[in-house]
C-alpha positions in Angstrom: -116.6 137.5 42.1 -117.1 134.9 39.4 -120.6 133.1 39.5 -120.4 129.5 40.6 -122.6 127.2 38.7 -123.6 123.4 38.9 -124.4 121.3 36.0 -126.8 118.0 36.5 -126.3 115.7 33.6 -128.1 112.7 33.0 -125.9 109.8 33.3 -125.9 108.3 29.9 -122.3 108.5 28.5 -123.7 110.3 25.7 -125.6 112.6 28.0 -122.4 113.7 29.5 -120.2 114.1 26.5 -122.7 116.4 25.2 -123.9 118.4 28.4 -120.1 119.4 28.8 -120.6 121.4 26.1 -122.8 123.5 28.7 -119.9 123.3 31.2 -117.1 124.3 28.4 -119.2 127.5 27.4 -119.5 128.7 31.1 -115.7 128.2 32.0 -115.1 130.0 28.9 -116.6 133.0 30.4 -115.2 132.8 33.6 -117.6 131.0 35.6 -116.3 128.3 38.2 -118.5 125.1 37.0 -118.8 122.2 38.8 -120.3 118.9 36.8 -122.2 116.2 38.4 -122.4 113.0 36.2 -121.7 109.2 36.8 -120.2 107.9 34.0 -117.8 110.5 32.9 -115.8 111.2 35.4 -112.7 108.2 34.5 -112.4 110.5 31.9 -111.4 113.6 33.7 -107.4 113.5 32.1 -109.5 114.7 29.1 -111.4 117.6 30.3 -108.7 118.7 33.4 -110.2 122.4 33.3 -113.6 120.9 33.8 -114.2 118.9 37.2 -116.7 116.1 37.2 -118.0 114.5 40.0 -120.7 111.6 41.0 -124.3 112.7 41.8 -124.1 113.8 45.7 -127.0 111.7 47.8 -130.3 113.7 48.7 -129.0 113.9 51.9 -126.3 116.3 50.6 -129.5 118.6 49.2 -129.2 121.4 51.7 -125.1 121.5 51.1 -125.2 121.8 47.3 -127.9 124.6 47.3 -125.5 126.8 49.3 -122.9 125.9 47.4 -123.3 127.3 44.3 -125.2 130.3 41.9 -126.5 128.7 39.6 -127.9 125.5 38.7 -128.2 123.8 35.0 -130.1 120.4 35.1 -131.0 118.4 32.4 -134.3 117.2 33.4 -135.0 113.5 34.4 -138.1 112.4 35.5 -137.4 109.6 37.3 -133.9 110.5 39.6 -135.1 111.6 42.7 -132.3 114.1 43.4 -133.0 116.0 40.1 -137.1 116.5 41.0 -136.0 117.4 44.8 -133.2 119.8 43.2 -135.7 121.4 40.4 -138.7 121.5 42.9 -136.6 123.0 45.9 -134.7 125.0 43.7 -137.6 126.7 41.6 -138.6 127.7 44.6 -136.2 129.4 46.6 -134.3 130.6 43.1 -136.1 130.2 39.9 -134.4 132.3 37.6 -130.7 130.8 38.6 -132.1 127.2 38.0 -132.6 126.3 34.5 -134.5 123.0 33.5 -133.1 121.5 30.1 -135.9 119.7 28.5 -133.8 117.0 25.7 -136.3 115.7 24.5 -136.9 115.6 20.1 -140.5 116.6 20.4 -142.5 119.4 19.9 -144.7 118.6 23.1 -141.7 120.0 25.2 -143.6 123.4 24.9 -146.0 121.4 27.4 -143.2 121.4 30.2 -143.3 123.6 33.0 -140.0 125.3 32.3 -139.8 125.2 28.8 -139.1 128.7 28.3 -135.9 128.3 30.7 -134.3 126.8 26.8 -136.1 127.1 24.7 -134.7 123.6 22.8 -135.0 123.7 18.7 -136.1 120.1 18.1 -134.2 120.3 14.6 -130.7 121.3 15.8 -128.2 118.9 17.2 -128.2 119.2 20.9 -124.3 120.8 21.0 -125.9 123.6 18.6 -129.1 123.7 21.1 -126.5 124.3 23.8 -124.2 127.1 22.2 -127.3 129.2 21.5 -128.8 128.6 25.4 -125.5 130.6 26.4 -125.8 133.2 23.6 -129.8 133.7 23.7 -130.2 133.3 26.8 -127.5 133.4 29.2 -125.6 136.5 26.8 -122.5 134.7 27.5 -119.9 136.7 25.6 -117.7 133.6 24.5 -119.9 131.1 22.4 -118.7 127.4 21.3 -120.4 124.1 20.4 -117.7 122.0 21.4 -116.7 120.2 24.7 -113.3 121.2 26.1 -112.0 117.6 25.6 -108.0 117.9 25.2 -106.0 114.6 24.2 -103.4 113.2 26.7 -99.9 113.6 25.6 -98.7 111.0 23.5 -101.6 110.0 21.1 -101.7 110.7 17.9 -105.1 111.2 15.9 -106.3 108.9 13.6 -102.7 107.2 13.8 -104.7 103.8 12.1 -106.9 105.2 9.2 -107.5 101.7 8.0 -109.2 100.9 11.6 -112.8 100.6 12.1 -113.8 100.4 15.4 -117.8 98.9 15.5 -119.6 99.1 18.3 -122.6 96.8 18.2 -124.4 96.9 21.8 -126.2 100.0 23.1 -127.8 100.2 26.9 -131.1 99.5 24.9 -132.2 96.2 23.3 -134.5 98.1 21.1 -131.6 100.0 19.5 -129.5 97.6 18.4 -129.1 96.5 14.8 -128.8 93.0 14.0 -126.0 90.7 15.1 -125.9 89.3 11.8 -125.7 92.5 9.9 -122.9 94.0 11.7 -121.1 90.9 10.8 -121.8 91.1 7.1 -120.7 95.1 7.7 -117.8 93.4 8.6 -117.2 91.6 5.7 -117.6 93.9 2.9 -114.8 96.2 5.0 -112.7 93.7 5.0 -112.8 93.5 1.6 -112.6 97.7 1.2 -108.6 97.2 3.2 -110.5 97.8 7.1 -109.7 96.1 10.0 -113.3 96.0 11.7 -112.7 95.7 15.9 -115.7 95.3 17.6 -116.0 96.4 21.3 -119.3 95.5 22.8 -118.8 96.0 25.9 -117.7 93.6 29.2 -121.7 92.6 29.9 -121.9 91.8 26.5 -118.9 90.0 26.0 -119.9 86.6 25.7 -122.8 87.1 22.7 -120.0 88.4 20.8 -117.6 85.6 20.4 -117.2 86.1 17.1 -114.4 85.2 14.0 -113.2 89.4 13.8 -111.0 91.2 16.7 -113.0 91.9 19.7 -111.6 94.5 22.5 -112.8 94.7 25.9 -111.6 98.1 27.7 -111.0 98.5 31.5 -112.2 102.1 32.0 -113.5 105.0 29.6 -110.0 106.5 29.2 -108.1 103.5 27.6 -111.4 103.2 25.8 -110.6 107.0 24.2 -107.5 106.3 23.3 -108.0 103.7 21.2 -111.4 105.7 19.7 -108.9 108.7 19.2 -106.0 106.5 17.2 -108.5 104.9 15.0 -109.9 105.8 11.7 -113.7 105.8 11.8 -116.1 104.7 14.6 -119.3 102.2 13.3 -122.4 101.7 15.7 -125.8 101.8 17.1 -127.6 105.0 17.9 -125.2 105.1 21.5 -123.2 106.9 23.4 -120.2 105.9 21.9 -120.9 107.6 19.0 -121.2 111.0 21.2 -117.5 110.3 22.7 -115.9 109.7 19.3 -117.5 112.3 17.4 -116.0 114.6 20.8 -113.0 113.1 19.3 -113.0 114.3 16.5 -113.2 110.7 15.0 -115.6 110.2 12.1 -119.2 108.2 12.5 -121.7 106.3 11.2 -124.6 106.0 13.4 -127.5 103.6 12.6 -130.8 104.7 14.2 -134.8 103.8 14.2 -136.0 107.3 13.4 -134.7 110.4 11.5 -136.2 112.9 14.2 -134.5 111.6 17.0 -131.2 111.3 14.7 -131.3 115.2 13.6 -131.6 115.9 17.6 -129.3 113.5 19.1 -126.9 112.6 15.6 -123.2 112.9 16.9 -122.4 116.4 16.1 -119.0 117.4 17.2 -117.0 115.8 14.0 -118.2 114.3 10.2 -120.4 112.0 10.5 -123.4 110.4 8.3 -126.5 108.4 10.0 -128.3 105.9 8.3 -132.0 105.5 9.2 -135.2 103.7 7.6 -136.7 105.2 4.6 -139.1 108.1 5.7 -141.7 106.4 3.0 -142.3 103.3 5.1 -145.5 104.4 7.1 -145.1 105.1 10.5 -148.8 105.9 11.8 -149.8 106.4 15.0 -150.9 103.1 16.8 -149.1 101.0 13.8 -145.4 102.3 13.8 -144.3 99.9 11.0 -141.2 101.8 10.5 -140.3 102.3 14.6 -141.0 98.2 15.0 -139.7 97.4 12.0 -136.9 99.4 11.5 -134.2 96.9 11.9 -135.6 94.9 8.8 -135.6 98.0 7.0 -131.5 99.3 7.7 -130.6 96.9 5.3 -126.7 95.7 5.4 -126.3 98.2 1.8 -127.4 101.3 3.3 -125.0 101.0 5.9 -121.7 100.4 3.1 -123.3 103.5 0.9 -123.7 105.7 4.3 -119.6 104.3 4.7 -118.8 105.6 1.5 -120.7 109.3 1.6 -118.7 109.0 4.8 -115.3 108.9 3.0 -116.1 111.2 0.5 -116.1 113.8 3.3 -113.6 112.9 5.0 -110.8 111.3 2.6 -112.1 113.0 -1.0 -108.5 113.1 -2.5 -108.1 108.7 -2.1 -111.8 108.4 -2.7 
């Protein structure tokens, strides 16, 4: 009998775009695999083969342990269902629960159950995943990509000239000036781009702004627009994650070039733009991490545009 296995994803968009790649790798093999994530799951049309359903409540504890053969949790330590799962779970099964430690740090070595991945800080996490199921699993069947399969009907990258910029991210701290994405804007107007920003419903009103804004009901019509367009612009986000899945290319703009070699985009081409590693970033000072967006200046975005399409369009370039 096939093995039956759960996967616990944190519930960042990002988080479950890239965790599927997990999922994908076990189906591939012949396992049943069961995802449990929050945000994904309007997507399912995308990833049929692949089942995604909401966290179950810690009431439902007892249930999900019978239910399956393995477990795969990317650790949170703040979501009480994950610690009861890992804790429980460790102790009735350790080797068929594995703790996934994200994190772009050496001092993961310090976790508990570190060795259950063994993450390489300085690979992508899709990569990180792929070699989990070769190294450690022995899975037979290796990939780094997702499973995602467009709906009948779209066609990819049907608007080259369209930019989609996404300026918002679910952390203040993350965000690159207003100003500068409007400036981005500008010069890509000028380069023949149609710039649409989507910021998102709850941020809907700080962007009333003079260049298309879209506003999406759920994540599927959000796809399929990400999938007909021609590039994908934005802060260090989730959406990133879901249109390199795509296969769309990005430009990410992030605070720090460690956490953007770890968490960059990494299913499609893509160039990230981050502060110049010679502004000083010592401990208990962090210039660079508190001044970072002062640092991205609006130029280094248009030249990290223009590596961008010299990758991906070399021939009109």
């Amino acid at each position: 009998m096939n093995p039956r296995a759960a996967v616990f994803c944190h519930n960042g968009l990002g988080d479950g775009v890239i965790t599927l790649v997990l999922s994908q790798n076990l189906h591939l093999n012949g396992w049943k695999v069961h995802t449990y994530q929050n945000t994904i799951g309007s997507m399912q049309n995308w990833f049929p083969h692949l089942p995604v359903t909401s966290y179950p409540k810690i009431e439902d504890l007892p249930n999900i342990l019978s239910s399956y053969d393995w477990f795969f949790v990317a650790h949170n330590d703040t979501d009480p269902f994950v610690l009861k799962l890992i804790a429980e779970g460790k102790r009735r099964f350790p080797d068929r629960l594995k703790v996934i430690y994200l994190y772009p740090s050496p001092n993961i070595v310090n976790e508990p159950y570190y060795s259950d991945c063994q993450i390489d800080p300085t690979l992508p996490i899709p990569e990180n995943l792929q070699r989990f199921c070769q190294n450690i699993l022995h899975l037979s069947k290796v990939t780094s990509t997702n499973g995602f399969i467009p709906p009948e009907g779209l066609v990819y990258r049907k608007h080259k000239q369209r930019v989609v910029i996404h300026p918002t991210s679910a952390r203040e701290g993350r965000n690159w000036p207003k100003l500068k994405f409007l400036k981005l804007a500008a010069f890509l107007k000028g380069q023949g781009y149609e710039s649409i920003f989507v910021p998102g419903a709850q941020h809907l009103s700080e962007w009333q702004i003079e260049y298309p804004t879209r506003v999406f009901e759920n994540l599927d019509e959000l796809a399929r627009f990400i999938y007909e367009s021609g590039f994908l612009i934005g802060n260090d986000s989730g959406l990133a994650h879901l249109a390199s899945a795509l296969g769309i290319p990005t430009l990410s703009i992030s605070r720090r070039k460690a956490w953007a070699r770890f968490w960059r985009p990494g299913f499609a081409t893509g160039v990230v733009v981050t502060p110049s590693s010679w502004i000083p970033n010592i401990r208990g000072f962090r210039l660079r991490d508190r001044q970072w967006k002062k640092f991205v200046t609006v130029g280094m975005v248009q030249r990290g545009f223009e590596r961008l399409l010299q990758v991906v369009e070399p021939a009109s370039y």
